[in-house]
C-alpha positions as CSV (number, residue, x, y, z in Angstrom):
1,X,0.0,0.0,0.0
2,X,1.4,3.6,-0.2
3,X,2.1,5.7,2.0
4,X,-0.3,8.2,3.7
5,X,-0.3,11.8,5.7
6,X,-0.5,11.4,9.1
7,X,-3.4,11.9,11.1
8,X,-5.2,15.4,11.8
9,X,-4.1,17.3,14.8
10,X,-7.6,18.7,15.3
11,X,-8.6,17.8,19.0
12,X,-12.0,16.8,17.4
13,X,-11.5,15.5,14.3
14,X,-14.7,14.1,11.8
15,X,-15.3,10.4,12.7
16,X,-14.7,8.3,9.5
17,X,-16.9,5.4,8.1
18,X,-16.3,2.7,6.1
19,X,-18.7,0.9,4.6
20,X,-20.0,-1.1,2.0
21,X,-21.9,-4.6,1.8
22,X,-20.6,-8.0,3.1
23,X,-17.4,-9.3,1.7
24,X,-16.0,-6.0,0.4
25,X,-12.8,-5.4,2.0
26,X,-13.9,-2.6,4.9
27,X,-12.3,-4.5,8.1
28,X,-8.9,-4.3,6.1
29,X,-9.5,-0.9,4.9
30,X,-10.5,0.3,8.3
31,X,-6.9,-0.9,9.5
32,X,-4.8,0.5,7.0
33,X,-6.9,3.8,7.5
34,X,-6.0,3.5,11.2
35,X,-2.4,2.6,10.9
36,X,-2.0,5.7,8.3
37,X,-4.4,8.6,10.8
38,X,-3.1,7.0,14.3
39,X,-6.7,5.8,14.6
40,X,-9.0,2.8,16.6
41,X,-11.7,1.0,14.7
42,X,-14.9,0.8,16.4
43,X,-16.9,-2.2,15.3
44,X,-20.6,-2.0,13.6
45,X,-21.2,-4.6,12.4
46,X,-24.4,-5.6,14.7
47,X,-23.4,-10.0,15.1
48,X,-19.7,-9.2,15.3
49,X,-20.8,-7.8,18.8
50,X,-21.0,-11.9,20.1
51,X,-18.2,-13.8,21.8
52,X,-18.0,-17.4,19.5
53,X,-19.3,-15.6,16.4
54,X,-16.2,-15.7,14.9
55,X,-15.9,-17.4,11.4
56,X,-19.6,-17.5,10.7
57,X,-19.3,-13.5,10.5
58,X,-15.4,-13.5,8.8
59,X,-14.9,-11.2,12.3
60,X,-11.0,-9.7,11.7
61,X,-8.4,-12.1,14.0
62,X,-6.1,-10.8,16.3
63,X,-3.3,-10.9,13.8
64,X,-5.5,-9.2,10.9
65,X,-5.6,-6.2,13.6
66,X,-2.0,-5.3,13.3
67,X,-2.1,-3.8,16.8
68,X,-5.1,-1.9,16.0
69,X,-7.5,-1.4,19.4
70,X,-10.7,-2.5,17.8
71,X,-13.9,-1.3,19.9
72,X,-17.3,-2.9,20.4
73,X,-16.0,-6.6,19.7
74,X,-17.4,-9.8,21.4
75,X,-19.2,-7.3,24.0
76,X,-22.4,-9.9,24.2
77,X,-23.4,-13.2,24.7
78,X,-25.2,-15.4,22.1
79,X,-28.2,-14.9,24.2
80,X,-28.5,-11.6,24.6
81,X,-30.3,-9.0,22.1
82,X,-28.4,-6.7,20.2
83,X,-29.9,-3.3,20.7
84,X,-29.5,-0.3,18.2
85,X,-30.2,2.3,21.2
86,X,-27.6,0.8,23.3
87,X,-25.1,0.6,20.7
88,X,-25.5,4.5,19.9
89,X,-24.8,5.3,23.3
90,X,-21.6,2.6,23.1
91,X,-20.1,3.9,20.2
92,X,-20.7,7.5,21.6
93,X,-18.5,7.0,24.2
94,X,-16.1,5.0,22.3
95,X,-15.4,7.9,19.8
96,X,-15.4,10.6,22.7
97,X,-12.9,8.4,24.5
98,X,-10.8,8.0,21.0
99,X,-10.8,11.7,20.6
100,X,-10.1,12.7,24.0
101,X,-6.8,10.9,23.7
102,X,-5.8,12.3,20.1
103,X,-6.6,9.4,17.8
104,X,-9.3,9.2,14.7
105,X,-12.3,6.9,15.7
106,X,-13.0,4.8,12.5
107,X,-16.8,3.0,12.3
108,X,-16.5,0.3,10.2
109,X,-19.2,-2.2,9.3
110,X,-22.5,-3.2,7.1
111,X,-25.3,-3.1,9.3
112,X,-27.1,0.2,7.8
113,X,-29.2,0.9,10.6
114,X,-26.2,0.5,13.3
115,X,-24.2,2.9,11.0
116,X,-26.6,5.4,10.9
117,X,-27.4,5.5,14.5
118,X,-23.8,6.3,15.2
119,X,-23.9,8.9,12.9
120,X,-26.8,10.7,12.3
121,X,-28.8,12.7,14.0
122,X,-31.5,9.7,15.2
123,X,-34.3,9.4,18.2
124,X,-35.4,6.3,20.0
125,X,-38.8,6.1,21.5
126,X,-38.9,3.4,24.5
127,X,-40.3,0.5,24.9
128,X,-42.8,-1.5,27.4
129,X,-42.7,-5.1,27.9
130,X,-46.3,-4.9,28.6
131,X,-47.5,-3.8,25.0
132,X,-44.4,-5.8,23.9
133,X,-46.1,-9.1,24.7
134,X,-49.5,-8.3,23.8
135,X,-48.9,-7.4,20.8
136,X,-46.4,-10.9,20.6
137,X,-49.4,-13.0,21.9
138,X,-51.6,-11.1,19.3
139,X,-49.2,-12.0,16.6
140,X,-49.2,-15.7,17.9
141,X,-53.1,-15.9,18.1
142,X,-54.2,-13.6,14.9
143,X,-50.9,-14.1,12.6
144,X,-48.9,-11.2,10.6
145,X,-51.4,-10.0,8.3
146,X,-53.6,-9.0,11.1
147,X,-50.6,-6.7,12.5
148,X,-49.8,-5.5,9.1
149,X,-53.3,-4.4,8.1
150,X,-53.4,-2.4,11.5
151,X,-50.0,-0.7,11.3
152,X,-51.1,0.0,6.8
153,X,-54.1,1.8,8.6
154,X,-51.8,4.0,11.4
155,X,-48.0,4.3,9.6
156,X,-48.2,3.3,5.7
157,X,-45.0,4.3,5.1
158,X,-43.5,1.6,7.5
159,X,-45.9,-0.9,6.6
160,X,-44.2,-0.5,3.4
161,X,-40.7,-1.3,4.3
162,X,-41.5,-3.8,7.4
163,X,-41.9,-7.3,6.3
164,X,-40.9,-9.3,9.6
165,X,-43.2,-9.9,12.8
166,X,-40.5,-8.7,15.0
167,X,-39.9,-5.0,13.2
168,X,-44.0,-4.7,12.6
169,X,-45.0,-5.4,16.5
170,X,-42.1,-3.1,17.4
171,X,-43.7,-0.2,15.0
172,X,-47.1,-0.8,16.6
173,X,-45.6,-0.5,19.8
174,X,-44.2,2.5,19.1
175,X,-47.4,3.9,18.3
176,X,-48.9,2.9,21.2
177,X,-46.9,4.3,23.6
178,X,-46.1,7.7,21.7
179,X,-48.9,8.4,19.1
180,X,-46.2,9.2,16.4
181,X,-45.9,6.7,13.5
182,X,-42.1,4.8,13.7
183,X,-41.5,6.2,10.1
184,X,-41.5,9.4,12.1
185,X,-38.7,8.3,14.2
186,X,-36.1,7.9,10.5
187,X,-32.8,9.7,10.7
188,X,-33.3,12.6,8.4
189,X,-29.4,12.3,6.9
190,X,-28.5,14.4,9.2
191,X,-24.9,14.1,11.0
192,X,-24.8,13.8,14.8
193,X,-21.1,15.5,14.6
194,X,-19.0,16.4,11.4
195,X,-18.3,12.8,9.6
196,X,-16.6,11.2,6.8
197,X,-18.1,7.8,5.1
198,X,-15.7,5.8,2.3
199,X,-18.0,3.8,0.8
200,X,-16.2,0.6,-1.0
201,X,-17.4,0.4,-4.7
202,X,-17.9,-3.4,-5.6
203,X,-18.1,-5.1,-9.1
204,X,-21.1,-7.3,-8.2
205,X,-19.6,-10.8,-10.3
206,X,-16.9,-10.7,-8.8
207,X,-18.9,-10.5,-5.2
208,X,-20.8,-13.4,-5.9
209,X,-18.4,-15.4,-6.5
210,X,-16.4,-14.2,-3.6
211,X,-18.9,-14.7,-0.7
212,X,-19.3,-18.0,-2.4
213,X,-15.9,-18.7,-1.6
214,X,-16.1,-17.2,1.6
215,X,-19.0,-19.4,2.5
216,X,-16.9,-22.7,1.4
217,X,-13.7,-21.3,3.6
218,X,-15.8,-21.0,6.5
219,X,-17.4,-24.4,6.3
220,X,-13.9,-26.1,5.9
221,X,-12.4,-23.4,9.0
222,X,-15.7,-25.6,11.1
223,X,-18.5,-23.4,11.0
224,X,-20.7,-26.4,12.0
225,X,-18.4,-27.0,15.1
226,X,-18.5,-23.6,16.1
227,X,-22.5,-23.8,15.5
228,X,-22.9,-26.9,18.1
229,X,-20.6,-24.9,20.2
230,X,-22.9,-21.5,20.5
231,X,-25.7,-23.8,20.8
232,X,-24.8,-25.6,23.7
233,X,-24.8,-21.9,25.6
234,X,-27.7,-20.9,24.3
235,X,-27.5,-19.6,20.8
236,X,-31.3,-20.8,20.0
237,X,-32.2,-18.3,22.8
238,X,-30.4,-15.6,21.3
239,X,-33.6,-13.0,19.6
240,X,-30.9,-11.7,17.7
241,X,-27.6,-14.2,17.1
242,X,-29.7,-17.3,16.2
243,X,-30.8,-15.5,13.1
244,X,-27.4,-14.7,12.0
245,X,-26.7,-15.4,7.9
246,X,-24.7,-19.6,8.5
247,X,-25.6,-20.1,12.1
248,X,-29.4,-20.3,11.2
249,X,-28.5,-22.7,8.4
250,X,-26.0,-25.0,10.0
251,X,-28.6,-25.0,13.2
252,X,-30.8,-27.1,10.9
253,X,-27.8,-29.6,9.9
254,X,-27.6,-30.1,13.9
255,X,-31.2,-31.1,13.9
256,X,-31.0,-33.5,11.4
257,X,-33.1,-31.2,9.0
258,X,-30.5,-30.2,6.7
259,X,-26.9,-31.5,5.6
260,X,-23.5,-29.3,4.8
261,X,-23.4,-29.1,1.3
262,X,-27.2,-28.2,1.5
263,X,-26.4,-25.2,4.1
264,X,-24.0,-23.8,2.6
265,X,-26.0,-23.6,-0.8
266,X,-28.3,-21.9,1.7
267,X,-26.3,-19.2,3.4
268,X,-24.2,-18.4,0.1
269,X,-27.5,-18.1,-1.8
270,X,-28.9,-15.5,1.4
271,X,-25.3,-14.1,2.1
272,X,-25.7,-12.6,-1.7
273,X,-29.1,-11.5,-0.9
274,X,-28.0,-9.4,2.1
275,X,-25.4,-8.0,-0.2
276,X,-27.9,-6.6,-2.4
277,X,-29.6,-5.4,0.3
278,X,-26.5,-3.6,2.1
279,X,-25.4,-2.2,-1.7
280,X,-29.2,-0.7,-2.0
281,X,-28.9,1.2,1.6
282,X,-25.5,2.3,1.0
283,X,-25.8,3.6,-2.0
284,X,-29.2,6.0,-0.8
285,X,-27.2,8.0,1.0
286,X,-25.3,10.6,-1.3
287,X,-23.1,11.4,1.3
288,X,-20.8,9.0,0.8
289,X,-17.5,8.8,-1.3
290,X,-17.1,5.7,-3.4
291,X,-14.0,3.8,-3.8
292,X,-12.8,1.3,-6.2
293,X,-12.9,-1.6,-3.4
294,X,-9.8,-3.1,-5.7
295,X,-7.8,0.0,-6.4
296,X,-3.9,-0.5,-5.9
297,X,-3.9,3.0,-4.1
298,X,-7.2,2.5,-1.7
299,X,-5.7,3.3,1.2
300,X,-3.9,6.7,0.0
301,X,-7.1,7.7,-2.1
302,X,-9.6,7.1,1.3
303,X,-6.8,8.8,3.2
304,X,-6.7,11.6,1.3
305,X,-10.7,12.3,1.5
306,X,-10.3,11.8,5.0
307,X,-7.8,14.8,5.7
308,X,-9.5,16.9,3.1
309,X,-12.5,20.0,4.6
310,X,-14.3,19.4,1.5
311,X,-15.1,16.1,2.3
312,X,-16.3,16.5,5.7
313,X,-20.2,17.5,6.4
């Protein structure tokens, strides 16, 4: 890689992003980028946040840190639920405590909605386990479509984008306890403090066939072992980790409902789905600066937007 500038001197310097979908490169960029600024990476990548989850979700080895202090790694247990609220407030802290001792704080990861809470200006309404269940036992008695047609009647635009029991009763609950739609609680691209995102521009073939790839490496590394591993602490308890792209799929080999080959066609086939996905989100937000994710000078080129006023909003 060449070589870079050195990091700003500004006591509170723009946080910098990287992101892009699965399987791009960010983890190694984020390094580089913190080796070249005298930076930390701060994890957001939202199942990168378990202890065990480690070559189901390609998290970056001690080794592939370089000495980097990465933040907000294996933080949880399996069977606890990741929580976008409590990771703002986390990564908060971690880039105040990064800045306060002179370093760049460098997000990096593909979960949009964790990216954006980090960054943007973004409100969270609370929650009460008491609507939280009724509306869980309504879902259980009545099915989806009933909770669908009542959140179409009160927030259309969410029941537009909310496929999934779990998002719909948390819009309706929302409701219910505020009287504001949950479309009304949206960032509004609007940055919490002056940022930087490198976005990492992917030719989509040659994705494909990587995560493929990736898939097959993880199988052979014993993603199945570490599977029955995490499941004998409680993984299937986990509202959040058990749904994780491989451990949901290699859950079913372990119940005899499935075999290898046939999980791995799985997770490849939904890896590349939730690449698509991640590419679509990214790509809404014209904040962002693009990069070749296989240009030869990568690192000097994101540097460079880094250290530059013009790129920072």
């Amino acid at each position: 890689m060449a070589a870079v500038p050195a990091g700003s001197a500004d006591p509170n310097p723009p946080v910098i992003a990287v992101v892009g979908p699965t399987g791009s490169g960010k983890s190694d960029l984020a390094v580089h980028l913190a080796l070249a600024l005298d930076g930390e990476v701060i994890n957001a990548d939202a199942m990168q946040f378990y202890r065990g989850m480690d070559i189901g979700t390609a998290k970056i080895t001690v080794a592939e840190r370089r000495g980097v202090p990465h933040h907000l790694l294996d933080t949880m247990d399996v069977t606890e639920e990741a929580s976008v609220s409590a990771f703002q407030a986390d990564c908060r802290a971690a880039i105040r405590d990064i800045h306060g001792r002179g370093k760049r704080a460098i997000l990096v990861g593909g979960s949009g909605l964790y990216v954006r809470a980090a960054l943007d200006v973004l409100e969270f309404p609370g929650t009460d386990p008491g609507v939280r269940q009724r509306l869980e036992q309504e879902h259980e008695t009545s099915g989806l479509p009933s909770l669908q047609e009542r959140l179409q009647r009160i927030d259309p635009v969410s029941a537009g984008r909310l496929g999934d029991a779990r998002r719909v009763i948390r819009a309706l609950e929302v409701f219910e306890l505020t009287g504001r739609p949950f479309s009304s609680f949206m960032p509004q691209r609007e940055y919490f403090q002056p940022a930087v995102q490198i976005g990492l521009d992917v030719d989509r073939g040659i994705l494909r066939e990587r995560l493929a790839e990736r898939v097959l490496k993880m199988v052979d590394a014993g993603l199945l072992e570490e599977v029955a591993r995490l499941d004998a602490v409680g993984l299937r308890q986990g509202k959040t980790a058990s749904r994780a792209l491989g451990y949901a799929q290699f859950l079913k080999v372990l119940d005899g409902e499935s075999d290898t080959a046939a999980a791995a066609e799985e997770t490849i086939v939904a890896t590349r789905q939730f690449a698509r996905r991640q590419h679509t989100w990214f790509r809404a937000d014209p904040r962002i600066h693009w990069l070749d994710w296989q240009d030869t000078d990568l690192v000097a080129k994101a540097a460079e937007i880094c250290a530059s006023p013009a790129s920072v909003i």
